[in-house]
C-alpha positions in Angstrom: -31.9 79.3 -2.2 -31.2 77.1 0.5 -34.5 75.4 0.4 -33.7 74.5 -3.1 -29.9 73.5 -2.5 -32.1 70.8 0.7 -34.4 69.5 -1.8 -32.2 68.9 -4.6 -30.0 67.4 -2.3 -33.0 64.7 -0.7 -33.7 64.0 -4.5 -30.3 63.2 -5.5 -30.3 60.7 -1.7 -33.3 59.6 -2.9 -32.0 58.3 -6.2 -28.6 57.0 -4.5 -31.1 54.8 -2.4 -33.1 53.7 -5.6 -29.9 52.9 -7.2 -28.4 50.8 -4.3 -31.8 48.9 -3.8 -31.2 47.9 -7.6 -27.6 47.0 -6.3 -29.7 44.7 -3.5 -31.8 43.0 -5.3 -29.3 41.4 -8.1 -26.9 40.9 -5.6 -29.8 38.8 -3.6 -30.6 37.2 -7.1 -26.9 36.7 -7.7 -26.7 34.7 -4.1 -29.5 32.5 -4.3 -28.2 31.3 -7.7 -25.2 30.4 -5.8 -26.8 29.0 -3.2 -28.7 26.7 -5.5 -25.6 26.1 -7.7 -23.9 25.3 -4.2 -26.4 22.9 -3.3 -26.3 21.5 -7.1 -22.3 20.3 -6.5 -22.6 19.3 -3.4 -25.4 17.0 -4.5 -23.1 16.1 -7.3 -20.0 15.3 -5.3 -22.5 13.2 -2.5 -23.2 11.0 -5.7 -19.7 11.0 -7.0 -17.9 10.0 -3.6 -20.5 7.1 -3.3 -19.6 5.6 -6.8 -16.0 6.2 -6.0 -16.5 4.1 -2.9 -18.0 1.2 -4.7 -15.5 1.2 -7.1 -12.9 0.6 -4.9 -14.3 -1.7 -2.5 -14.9 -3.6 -5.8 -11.8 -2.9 -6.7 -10.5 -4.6 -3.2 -12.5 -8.0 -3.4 -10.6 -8.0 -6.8 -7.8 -7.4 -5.5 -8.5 -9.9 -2.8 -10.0 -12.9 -5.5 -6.7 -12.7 -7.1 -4.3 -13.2 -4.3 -6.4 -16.1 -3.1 -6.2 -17.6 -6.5 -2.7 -16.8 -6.3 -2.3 -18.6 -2.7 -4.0 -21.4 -3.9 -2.0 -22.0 -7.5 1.6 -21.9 -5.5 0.2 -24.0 -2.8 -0.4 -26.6 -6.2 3.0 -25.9 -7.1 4.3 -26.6 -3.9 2.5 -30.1 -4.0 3.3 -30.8 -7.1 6.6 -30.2 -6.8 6.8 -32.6 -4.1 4.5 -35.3 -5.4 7.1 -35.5 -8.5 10.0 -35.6 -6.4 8.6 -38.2 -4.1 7.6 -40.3 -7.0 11.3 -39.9 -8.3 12.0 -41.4 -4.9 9.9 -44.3 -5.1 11.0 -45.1 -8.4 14.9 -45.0 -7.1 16.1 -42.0 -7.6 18.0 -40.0 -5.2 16.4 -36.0 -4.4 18.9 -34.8 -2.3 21.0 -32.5 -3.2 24.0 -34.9 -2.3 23.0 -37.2 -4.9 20.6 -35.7 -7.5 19.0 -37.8 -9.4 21.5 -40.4 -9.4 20.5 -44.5 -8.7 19.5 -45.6 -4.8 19.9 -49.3 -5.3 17.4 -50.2 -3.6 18.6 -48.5 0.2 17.3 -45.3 1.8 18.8 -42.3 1.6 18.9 -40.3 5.0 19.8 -36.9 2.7 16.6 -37.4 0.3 14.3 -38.6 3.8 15.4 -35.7 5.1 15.0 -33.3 2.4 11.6 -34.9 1.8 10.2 -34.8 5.6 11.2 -30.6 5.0 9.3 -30.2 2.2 6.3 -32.0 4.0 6.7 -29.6 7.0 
């Protein structure tokens, strides 16, 4: 009785081991999916990071395009600015703003000369 009680006993070991070498082998299968998926997204994110980097050093010289524009239209202004109210000088006018835009009669103006001189500067 024993003998059969041992052997039914090595069967049922033998099954358990049959049973978790199934277990094995999809959980191996399961992993190298994984693995492969794994390897898949980090590919994937490689790819994505290097786009994302373009985009913003693109962004950047943008960025950097328009604020030059931007130094250069106010630095028109400026001049422009200044061109017209040395003009209106010329033409007799006072610039100050002691005496805007009033008549010089012909004498300069130490207010509108200086005002002038500190635009130039």
């Amino acid at each position: 009785m024993k003998d059969r009680n041992f052997l039914d006993t090595v069967m049922e070991f033998e099954q358990q081991l049959e049973s978790l070498q199934g277990q094995f082998h999809a959980l191996k299968e399961f992993v190298a999916f994984m693995m492969e998926e794994h390897q898949s997204l980090q590919q994937e994110n490689f790819l994505l990071r290097q786009r994302l980097d373009e985009i913003h050093a693109a962004e950047e010289e943008v960025l950097k395009q328009s604020e030059l524009n931007a130094k250069k239209l106010s630095r028109l202004d400026i001049g422009e600015g200044y061109d017209n109210l040395a003009r209106l000088y010329q033409e007799g006018f006072h610039v100050c703003h002691v005496h805007f835009g009033s008549s010089r009669k012909a004498e300069d103006c130490l207010f509108c000369l200086a005002f002038l001189n500190k635009q130039n500067g």
